[in-house]
C-alpha positions in Angstrom: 68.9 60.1 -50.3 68.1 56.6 -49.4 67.6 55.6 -45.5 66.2 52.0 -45.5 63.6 50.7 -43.8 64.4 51.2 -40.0 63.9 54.5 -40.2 60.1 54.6 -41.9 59.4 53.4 -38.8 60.5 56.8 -37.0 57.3 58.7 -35.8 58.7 61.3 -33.8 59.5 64.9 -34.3 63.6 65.1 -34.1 65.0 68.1 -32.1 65.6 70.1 -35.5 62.4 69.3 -36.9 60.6 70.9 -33.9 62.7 73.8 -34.3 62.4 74.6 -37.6 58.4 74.2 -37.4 58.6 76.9 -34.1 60.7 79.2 -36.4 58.3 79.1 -39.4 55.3 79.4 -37.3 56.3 82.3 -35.3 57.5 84.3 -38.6 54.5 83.1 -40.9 52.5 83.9 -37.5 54.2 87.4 -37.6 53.7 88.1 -41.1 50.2 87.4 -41.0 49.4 89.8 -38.3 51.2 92.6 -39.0 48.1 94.9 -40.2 46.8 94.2 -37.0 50.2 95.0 -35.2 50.4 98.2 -37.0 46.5 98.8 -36.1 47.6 97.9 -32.6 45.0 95.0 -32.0 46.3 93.7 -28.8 42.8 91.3 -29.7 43.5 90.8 -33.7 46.9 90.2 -33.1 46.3 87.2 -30.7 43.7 85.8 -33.1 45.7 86.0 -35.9 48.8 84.1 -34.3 46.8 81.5 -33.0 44.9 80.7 -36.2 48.2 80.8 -38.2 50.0 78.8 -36.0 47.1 76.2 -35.6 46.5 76.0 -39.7 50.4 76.0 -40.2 51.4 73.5 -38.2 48.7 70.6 -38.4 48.8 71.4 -42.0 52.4 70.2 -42.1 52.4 67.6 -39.5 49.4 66.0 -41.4 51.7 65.7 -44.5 54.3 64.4 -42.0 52.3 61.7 -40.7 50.6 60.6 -43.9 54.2 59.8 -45.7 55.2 58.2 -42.6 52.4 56.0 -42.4 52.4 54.7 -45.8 56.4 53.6 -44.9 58.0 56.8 -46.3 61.1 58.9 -44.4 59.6 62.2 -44.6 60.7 65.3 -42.1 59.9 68.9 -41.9 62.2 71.3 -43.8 62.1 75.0 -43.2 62.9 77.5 -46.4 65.3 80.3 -44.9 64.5 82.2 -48.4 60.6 82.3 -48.4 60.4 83.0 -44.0 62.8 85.9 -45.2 60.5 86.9 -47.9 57.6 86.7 -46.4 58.4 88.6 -43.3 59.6 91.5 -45.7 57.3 91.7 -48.1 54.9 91.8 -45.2 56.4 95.2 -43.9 56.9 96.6 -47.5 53.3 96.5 -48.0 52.3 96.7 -44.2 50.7 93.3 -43.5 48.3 93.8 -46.9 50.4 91.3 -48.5 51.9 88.0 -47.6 54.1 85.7 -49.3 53.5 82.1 -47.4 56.3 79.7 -48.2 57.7 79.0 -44.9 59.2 74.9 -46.4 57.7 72.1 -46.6 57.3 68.1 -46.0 60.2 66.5 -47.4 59.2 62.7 -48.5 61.9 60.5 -49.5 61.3 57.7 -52.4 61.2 53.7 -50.5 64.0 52.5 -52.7 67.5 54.1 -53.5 66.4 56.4 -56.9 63.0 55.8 -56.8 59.7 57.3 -57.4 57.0 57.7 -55.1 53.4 56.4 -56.2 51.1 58.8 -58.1 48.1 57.7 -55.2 50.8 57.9 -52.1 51.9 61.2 -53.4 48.0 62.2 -53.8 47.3 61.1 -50.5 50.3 63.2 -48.9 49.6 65.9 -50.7 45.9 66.3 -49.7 46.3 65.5 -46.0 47.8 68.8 -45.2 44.6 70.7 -46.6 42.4 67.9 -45.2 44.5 69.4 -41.4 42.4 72.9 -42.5 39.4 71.6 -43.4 38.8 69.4 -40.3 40.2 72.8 -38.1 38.0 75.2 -40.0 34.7 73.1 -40.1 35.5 72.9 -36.1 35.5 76.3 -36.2 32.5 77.0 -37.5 30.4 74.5 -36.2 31.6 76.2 -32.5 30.6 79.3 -34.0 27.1 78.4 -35.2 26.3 76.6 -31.7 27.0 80.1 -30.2 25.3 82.1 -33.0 21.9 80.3 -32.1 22.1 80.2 -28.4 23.3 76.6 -27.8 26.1 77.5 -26.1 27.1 80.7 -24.4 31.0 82.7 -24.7 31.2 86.0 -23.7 34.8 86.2 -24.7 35.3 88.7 -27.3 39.0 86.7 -27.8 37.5 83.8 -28.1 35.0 84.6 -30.3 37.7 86.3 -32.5 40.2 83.3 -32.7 36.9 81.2 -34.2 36.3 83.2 -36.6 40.2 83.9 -37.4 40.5 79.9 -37.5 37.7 79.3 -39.5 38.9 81.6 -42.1 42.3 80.9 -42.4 42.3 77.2 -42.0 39.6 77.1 -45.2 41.5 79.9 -46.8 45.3 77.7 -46.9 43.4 74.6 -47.9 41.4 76.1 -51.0 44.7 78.1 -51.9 46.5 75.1 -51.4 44.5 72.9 -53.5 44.7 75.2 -56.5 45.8 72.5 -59.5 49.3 74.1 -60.0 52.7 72.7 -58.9 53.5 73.1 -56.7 50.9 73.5 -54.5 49.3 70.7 -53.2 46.3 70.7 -55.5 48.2 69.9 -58.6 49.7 66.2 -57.0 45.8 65.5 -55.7 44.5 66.4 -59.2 46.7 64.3 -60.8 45.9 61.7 -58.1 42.1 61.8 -57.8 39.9 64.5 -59.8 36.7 63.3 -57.5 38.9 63.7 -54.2 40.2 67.5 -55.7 36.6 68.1 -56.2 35.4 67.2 -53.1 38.1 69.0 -51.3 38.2 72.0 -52.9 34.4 72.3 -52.6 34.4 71.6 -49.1 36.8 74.9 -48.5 35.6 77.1 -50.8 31.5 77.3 -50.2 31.9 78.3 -46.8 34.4 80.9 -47.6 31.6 82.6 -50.2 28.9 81.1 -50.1 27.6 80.2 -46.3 28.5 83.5 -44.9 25.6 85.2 -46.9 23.3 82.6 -45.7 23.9 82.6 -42.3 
């Protein structure tokens, strides 16, 4: 569908938009911590939400932003199907298995039945993981500050949600960036191997690598 250009300008979230992204974050949210409901982890369960909520939505209002800043009409659309799915399959198997396809950042083509560039659609595509990175090195760099005594928490919440950020955010954006449509990896591969690299690096060592050194 073709809008013209007035409405590449648009940078707000419409009423619906908002919505749906509430929807799919409180369902992805709740899929997510379900093991800790059913472990009733007043504690994990908080953590859990947050983190999932956090990576979730700056992950799709990155994508958002990017399409709209290179002068595409893009909008959040939620997937009934896969919020359905994934709340189920997460009380079939009791929270040890989670399908995550809540929707998605729907960008429209400049021009009535065209394409969108191979570089825009690169650079949409790795924003979103680029959201999880930036949240999960926050993460950890608040957590290392308090592992050597920089700065004090006592919170055992707090202290929780860090480490519950950290590891989702990192988790989505290496899982994300897997070459294969269509995930987001597979449109930055095709894009930029160098920027794939140098993403995908960036979320996977300190997923398995820094937490044996530290």
């Amino acid at each position: 569908m073709y809008y013209g250009p007035f409405y590449y300008k648009l940078r707000k979230l419409s009423g619906n938009e908002i919505k749906q992204l509430l929807i799919s974050a409180f369902i992805i949210a709740l899929a997510f911590s379900f093991n800790e409901i059913l472990s009733r982890n007043i504690y994990g369960v908080i953590a859990a939400a947050i983190a999932v909520i956090l990576a979730f939505t700056f992950h799709e209002l990155l994508h958002r932003y990017a399409a709209r800043k290179l002068g595409y009409y893009a909008k959040y659309q939620a997937w009934p199907t896969g919020l359905l799915l994934a709340l189920l399959l997460s009380i079939v198997t009791l929270g040890r298995v989670v399908f995550a396809a809540p929707g998605a950042v729907v960008v429209y083509p400049k021009l009535p039945f065209g394409l969108i560039d191979r570089r825009d659609y690169g650079k949409i595509a790795a924003s979103g993981p680029l959201a999880n990175i930036l949240l999960g090195y926050f993460a950890l760099f608040l957590i290392l500050l308090i592992k050597y005594g920089i700065i004090s928490v006592t919170s055992y919440l707090l202290l929780l949600v860090l480490y519950y950020v950290r590891y989702i955010n990192l988790w989505l954006a290496m899982f994300n960036l897997i070459p294969f449509p269509p995930l987001d990896g597979s449109k930055v591969f095709a894009w930029s191997k160098m920027v794939w690299l140098v993403f995908f690096a960036a979320s996977a060592i300190p997923l398995f690598i820094l937490p044996y050194l530290l």
